[in-house]
PALUMVO-349614 format. One record per residue (C-alpha): x, y, z. Coordinates in nm, 2 decimals, decimal comma. Layout:
N
bagu xx=X | yy=Y | zz=Z .
...
This chain:
221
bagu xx=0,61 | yy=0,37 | zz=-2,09 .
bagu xx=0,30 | yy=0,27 | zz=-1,87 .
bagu xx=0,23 | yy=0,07 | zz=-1,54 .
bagu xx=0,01 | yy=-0,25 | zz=-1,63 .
bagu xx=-0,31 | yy=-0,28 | zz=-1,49 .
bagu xx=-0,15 | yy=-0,52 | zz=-1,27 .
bagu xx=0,12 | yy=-0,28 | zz=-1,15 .
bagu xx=-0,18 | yy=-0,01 | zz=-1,05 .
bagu xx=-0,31 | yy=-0,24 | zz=-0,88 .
bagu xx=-0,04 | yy=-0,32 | zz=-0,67 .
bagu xx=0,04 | yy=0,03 | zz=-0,60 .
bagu xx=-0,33 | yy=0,14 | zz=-0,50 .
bagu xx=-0,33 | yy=-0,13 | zz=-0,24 .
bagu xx=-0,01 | yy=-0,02 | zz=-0,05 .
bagu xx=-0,26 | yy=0,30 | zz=0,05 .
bagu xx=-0,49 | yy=0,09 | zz=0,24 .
bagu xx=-0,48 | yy=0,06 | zz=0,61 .
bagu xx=-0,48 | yy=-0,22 | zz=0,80 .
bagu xx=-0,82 | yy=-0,34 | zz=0,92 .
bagu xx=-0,99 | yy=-0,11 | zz=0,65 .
bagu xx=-1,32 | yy=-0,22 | zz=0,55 .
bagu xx=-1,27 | yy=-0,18 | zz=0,11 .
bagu xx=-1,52 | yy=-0,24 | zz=-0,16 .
bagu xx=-1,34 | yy=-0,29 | zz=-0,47 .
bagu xx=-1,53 | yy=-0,17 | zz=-0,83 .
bagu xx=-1,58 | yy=-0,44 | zz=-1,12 .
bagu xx=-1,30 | yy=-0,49 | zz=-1,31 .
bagu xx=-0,93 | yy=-0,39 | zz=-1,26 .
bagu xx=-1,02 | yy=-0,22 | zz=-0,88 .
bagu xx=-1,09 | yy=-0,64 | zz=-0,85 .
bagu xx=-0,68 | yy=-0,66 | zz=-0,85 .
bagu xx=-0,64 | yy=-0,47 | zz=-0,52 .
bagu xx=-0,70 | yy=-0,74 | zz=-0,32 .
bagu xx=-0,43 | yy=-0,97 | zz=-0,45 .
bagu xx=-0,20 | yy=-0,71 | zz=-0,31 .
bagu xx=-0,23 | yy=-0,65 | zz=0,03 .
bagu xx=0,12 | yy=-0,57 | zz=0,17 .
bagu xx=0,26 | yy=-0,82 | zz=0,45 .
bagu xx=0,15 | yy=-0,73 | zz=0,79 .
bagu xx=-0,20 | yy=-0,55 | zz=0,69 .
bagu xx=-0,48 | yy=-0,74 | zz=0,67 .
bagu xx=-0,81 | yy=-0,55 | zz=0,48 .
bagu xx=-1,19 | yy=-0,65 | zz=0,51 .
bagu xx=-1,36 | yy=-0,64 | zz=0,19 .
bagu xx=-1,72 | yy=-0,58 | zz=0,12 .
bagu xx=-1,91 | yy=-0,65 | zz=-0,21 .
bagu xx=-2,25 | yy=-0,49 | zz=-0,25 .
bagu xx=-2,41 | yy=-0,83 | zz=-0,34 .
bagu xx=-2,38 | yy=-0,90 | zz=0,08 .
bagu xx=-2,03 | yy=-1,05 | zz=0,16 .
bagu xx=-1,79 | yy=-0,90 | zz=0,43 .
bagu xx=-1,47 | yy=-1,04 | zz=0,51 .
bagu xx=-1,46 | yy=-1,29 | zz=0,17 .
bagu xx=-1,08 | yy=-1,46 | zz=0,05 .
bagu xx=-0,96 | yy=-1,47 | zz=-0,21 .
bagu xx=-1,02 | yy=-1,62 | zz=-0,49 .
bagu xx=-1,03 | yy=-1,98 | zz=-0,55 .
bagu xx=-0,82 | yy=-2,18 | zz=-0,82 .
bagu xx=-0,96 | yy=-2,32 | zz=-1,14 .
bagu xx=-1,20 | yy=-2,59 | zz=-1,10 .
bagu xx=-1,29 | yy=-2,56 | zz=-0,75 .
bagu xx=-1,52 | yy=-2,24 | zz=-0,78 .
bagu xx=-1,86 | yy=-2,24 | zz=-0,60 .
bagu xx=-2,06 | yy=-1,99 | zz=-0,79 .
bagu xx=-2,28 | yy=-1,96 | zz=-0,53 .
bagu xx=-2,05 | yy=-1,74 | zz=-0,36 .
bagu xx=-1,95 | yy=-1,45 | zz=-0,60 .
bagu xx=-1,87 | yy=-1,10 | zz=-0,58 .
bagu xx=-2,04 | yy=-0,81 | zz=-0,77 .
bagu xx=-1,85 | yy=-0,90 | zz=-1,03 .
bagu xx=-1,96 | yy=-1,22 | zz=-1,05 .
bagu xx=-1,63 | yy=-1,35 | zz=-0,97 .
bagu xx=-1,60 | yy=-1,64 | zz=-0,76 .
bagu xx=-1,47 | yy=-1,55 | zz=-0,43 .
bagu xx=-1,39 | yy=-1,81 | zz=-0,11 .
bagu xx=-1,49 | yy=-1,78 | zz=0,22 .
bagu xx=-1,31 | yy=-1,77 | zz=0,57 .
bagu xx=-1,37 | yy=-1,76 | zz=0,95 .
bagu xx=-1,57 | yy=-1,44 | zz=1,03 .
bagu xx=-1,73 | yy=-1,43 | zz=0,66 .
bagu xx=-2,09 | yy=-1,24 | zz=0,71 .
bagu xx=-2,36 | yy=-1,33 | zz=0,46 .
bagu xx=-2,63 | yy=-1,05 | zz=0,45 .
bagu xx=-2,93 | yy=-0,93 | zz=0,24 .
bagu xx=-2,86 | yy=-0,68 | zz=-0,08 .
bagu xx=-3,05 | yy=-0,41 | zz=0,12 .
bagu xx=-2,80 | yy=-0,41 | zz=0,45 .
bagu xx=-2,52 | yy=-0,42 | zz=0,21 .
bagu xx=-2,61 | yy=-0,08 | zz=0,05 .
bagu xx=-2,70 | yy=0,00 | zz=0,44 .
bagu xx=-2,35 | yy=-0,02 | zz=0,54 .
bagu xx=-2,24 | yy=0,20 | zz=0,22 .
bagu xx=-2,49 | yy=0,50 | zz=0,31 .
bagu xx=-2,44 | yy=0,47 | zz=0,69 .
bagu xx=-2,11 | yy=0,58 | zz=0,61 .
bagu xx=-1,94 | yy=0,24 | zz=0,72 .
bagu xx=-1,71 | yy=0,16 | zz=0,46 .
bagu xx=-1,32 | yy=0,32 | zz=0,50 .
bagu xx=-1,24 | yy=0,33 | zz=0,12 .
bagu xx=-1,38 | yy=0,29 | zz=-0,23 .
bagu xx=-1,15 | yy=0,21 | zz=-0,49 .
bagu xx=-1,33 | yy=0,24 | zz=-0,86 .
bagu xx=-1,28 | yy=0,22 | zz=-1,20 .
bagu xx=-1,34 | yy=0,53 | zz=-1,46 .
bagu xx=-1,41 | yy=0,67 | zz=-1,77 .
bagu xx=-1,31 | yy=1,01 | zz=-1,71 .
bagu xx=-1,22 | yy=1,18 | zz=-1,36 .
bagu xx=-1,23 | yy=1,56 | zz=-1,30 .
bagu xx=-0,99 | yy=1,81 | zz=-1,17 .
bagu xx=-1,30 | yy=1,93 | zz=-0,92 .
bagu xx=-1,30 | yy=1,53 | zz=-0,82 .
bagu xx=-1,61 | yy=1,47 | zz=-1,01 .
bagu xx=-1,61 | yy=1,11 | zz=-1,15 .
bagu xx=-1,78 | yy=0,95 | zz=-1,49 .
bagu xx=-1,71 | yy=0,56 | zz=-1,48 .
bagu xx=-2,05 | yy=0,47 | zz=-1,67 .
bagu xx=-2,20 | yy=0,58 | zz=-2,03 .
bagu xx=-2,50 | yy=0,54 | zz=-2,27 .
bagu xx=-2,53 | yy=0,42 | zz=-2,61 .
bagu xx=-2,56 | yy=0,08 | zz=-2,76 .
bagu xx=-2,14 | yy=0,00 | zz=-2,61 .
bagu xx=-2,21 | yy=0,18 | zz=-2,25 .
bagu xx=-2,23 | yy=0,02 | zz=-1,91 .
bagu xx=-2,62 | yy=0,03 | zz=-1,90 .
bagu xx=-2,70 | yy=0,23 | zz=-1,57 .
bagu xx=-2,48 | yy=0,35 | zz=-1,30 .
bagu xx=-2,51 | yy=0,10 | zz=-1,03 .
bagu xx=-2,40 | yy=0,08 | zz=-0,70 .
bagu xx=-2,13 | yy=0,31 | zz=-0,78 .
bagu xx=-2,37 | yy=0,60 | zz=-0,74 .
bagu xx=-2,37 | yy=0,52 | zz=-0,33 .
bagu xx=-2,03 | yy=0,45 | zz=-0,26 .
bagu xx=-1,87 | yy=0,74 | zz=-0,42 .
bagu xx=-2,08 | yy=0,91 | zz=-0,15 .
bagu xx=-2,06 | yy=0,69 | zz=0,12 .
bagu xx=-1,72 | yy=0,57 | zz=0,15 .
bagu xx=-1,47 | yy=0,79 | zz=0,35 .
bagu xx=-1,21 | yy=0,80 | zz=0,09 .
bagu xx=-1,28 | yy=0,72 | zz=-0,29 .
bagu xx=-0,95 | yy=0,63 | zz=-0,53 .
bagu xx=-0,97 | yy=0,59 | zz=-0,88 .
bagu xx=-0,72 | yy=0,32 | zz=-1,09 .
bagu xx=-0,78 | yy=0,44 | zz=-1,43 .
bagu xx=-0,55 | yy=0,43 | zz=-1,74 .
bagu xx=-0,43 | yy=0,77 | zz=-1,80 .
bagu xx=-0,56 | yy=0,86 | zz=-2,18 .
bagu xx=-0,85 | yy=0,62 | zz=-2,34 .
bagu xx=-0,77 | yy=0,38 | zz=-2,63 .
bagu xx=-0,69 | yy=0,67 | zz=-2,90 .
bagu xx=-0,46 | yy=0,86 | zz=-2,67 .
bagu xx=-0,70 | yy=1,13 | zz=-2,54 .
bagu xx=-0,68 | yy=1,24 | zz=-2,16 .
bagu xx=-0,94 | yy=1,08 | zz=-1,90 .
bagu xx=-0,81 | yy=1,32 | zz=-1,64 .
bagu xx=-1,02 | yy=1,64 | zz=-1,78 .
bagu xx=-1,12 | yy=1,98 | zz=-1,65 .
bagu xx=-1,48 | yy=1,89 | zz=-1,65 .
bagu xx=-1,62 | yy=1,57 | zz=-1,74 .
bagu xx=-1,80 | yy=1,50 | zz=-2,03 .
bagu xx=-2,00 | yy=1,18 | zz=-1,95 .
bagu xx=-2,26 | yy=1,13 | zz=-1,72 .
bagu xx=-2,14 | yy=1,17 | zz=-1,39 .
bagu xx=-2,15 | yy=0,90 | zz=-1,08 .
bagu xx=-2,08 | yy=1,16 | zz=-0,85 .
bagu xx=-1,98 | yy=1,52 | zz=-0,78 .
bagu xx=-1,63 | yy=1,60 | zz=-0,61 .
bagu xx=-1,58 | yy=1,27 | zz=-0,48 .
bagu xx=-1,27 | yy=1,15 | zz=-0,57 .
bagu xx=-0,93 | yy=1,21 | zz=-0,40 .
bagu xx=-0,69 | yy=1,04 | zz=-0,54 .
bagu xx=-0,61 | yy=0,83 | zz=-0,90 .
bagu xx=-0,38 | yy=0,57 | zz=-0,94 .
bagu xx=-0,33 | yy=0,59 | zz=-1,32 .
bagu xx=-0,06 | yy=0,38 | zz=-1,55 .
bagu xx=0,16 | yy=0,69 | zz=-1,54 .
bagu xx=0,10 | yy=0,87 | zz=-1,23 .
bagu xx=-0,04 | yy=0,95 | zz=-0,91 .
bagu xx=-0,29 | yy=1,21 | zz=-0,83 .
bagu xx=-0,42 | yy=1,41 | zz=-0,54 .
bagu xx=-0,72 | yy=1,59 | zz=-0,60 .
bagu xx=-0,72 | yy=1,91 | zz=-0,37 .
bagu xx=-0,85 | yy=2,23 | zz=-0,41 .
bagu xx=-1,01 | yy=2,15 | zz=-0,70 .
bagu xx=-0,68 | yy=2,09 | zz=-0,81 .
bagu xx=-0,49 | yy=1,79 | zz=-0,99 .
bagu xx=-0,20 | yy=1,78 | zz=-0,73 .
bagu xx=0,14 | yy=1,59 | zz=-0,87 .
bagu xx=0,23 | yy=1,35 | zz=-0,60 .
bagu xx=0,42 | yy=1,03 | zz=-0,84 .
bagu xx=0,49 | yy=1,01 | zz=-1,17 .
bagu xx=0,69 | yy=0,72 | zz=-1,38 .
bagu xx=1,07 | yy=0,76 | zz=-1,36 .
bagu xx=1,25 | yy=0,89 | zz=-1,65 .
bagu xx=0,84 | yy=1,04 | zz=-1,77 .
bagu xx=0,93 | yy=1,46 | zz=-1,80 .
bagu xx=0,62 | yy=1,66 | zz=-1,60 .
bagu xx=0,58 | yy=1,81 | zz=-1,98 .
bagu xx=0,52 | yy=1,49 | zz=-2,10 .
bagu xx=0,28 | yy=1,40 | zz=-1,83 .
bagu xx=0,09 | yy=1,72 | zz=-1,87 .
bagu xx=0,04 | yy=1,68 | zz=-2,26 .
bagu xx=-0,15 | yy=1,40 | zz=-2,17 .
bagu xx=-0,35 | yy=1,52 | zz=-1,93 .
bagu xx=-0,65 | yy=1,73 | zz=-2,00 .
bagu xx=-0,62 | yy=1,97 | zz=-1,68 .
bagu xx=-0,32 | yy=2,19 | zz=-1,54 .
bagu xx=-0,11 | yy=1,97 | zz=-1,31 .
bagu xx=0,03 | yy=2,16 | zz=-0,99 .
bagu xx=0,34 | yy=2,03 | zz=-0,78 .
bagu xx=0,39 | yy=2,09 | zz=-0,42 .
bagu xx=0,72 | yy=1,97 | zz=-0,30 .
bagu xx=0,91 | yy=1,69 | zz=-0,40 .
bagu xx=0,72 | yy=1,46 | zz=-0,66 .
bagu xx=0,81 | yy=1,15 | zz=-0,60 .
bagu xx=0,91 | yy=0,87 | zz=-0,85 .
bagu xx=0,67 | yy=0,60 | zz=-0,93 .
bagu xx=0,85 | yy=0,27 | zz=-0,84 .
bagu xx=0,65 | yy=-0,08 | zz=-0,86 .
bagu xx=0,78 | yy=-0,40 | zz=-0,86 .
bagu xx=0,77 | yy=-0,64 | zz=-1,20 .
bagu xx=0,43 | yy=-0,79 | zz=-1,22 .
């Protein structure tokens, strides 16, 4: 009983405002952009120097000349911006982007994040995460909500190397979704039918409910 990556993904994009300028992390936070509901249109910005890139273009008829951070091939549309790797992380610092959506490894209840690691399997240095967890307005997680073996990545402190310190506010994870206030884990969605005691035995930090929570309804993916 969990959302696919695909689902998360879907959900995490109904948060974003219309005419928000979004950089989307490598790997499932890539998703986000196939989602964008009817009537909102988002700007997206990848630290490699694109603003306001499509999406992305079918098999066959790629141009890897124009990729993302990911080095996923992206399109391009009237009002693309080209720019130099320097004014990208510009924008990020100057506080310029309106949301961060990222992936993790483990995410605190103080909104602390870990999304990169050492050793010989480990994402070898921490990137351009480093900047937008502190430059972007808002910062959202998409995450699974326990790691391969079924432990918690939602912890009381982190255990990793950290990206940042109390940056994140909210996770999207394949069960629930998460405010972090207070230096709190704040209930706000969980999966229908999923008991808050189930939910909490897999999360390694006290959950706290204010008001309603609210069922966690996505569409078939």
């Amino acid at each position: 009983m969990r959302l696919t990556p695909t689902q998360m993904a879907w959900r995490a994009a109904q948060d974003i405002t219309d005419g928000a300028y979004v950089n989307l992390g490598i790997g499932l936070p890539e998703m986000v952009a196939k989602f964008q509901p009817p009537g909102r249109k988002a700007i997206f910005h990848t630290e490699n120097g694109i603003l306001g890139f499509g999406e992305a273009p079918e098999a066959g008829l790629e141009d890897w000349d124009l990729i993302n951070a990911g080095k996923k091939a992206v399109t391009i549309k009237p009002g693309t911006a080209f720019f130099h790797h320097a004014d990208s992380f510009a924008m990020v610092r100057g506080g310029h982007l309106d949301v961060a959506i990222l992936g993790a490894y483990e995410v605190a209840e103080t909104g602390d994040l870990a999304n990169w690691s050492t050793g010989p399997k480990g994402v070898p240095a921490v990137g351009g995460a480093m900047d937008l967890v502190h430059g972007a307005k808002r910062v959202a997680v998409i995450t699974d909500h326990v790691t391969k073996d079924g432990q918690p990545k939602l912890l009381r402190r982190c255990t990793l190397p950290l990206t940042g310190v109390g940056c994140v506010t909210r996770v999207y994870s394949s069960l629930a979704v998460i405010d972090i206030e207070g230096g709190q884990f704040v209930l706000r969605e969980k999966l229908p039918g999923l008991s808050l005691d189930a939910l909490q035995a897999v999360t390694g930090a006290a959950l706290h409910v204010q008001g309603a929570v609210a069922d966690l309804i996505v569409p078939e993916l």
